[in-house]
N, C-alpha and C positions, 0 to 999 in steps of 0.2 A: 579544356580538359576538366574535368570529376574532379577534385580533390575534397573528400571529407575531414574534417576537423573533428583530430580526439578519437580515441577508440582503434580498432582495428581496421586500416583502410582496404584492408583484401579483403575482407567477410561483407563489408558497405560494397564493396565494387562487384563483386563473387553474387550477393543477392541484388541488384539493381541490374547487372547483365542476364541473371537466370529469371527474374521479374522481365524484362525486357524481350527476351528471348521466349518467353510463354507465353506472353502475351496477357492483357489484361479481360478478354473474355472468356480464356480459358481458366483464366483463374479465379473469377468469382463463377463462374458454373461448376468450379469442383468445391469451392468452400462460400456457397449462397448466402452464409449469416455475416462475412466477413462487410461488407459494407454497411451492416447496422452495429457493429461493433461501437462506433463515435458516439450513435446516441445510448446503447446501451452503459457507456461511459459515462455521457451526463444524469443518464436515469440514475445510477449510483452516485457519481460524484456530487450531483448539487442537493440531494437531500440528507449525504452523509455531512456536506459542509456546513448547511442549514440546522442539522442536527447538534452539531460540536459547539456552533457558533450561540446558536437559540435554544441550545434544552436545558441548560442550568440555571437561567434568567428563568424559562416556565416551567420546570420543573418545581423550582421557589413559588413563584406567583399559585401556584397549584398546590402548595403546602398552605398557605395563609390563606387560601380564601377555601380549600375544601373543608368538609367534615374529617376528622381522623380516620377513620375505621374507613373511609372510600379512598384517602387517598395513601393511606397502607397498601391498601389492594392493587392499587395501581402502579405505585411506589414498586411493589414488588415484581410484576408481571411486566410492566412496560419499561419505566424510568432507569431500573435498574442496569437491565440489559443493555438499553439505550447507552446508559454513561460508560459501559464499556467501548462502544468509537471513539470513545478522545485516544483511546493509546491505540488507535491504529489508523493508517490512513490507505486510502484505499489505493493510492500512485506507488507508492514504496509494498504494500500490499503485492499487488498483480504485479508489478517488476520483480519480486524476490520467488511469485511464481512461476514467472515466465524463466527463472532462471534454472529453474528444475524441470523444465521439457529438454525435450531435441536430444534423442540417444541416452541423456542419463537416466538412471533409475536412482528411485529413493535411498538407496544406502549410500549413494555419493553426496545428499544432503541433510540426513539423518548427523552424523559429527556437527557440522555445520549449527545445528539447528540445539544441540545441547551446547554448543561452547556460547550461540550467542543468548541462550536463556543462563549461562552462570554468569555472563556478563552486565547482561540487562538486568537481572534482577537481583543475584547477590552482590556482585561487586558491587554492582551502584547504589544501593542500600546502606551495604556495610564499609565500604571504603569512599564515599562521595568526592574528597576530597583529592584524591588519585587520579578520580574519575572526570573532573574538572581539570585537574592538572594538563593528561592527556588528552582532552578535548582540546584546548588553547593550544599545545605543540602542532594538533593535526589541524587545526586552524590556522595557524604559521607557517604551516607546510604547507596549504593549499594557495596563498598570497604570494 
């Protein structure tokens, strides 16, 4: 017998019989991009990792050996933009939008999305130490 671990085991059991029950060539003939999903994952994933891991190391190297005035320019158009993937990752990204499909509409994620922008950015800002606090407790709770 099935048994899933964690999570809700009727919604795991509910779509593995209705998957099952449909069958698997009726199901990529009504959704045809669903099996290039995996690489369209690595097409994003390995060069946003590539980029987090490798752009502030060349980014540097591209300050000391360019001209100013060229690597302003570039600094600005490219680099910049660029150094905003570090605060987002693209796993936690697409799971927090897969969590706003299926039935709901935006105003059930609209609250949602100001309480964790006054958390992410003010609290933890201006209370850091709170913010640490409850980190370690939800850390102790998860052990």
């Amino acid at each position: 017998m099935f048994t899933p671990t964690g999570g809700n085991s009727l919604t795991y059991s509910a779509s593995a019989v209705q998957y099952g029950a449909f069958g698997v060539k009726n199901f990529f003939s009504i959704y045809p991009i669903l099996p290039w999903c995996f690489l369209m994952g690595a097409a994003v994933g390995i060069p946003w990792a590539c980029t987090q891991k490798y752009g502030p190391a060349l980014r540097e190297r591209f300050r000391t050996t360019w001209r100013e005035t060229r690597y302003n320019t570039v600094n600005k158009y490219l680099f910049t933009p660029l150094s905003w993937l570090n605060y987002f990752d693209p796993a936690v990204t697409w799971s927090g939008a897969l969590n706003w499909t299926g039935g709901n509409n935006l105003t059930y994620a609209t609250n949602g999305v100001y309480i964790a922008f006054f958390f992410m950015y003010y609290v933890k800002r201006r209370y850091g130490a709170w913010c640490v606090i409850s980190l370690s407790i939800t850390r102790l709770g998860q052990e």
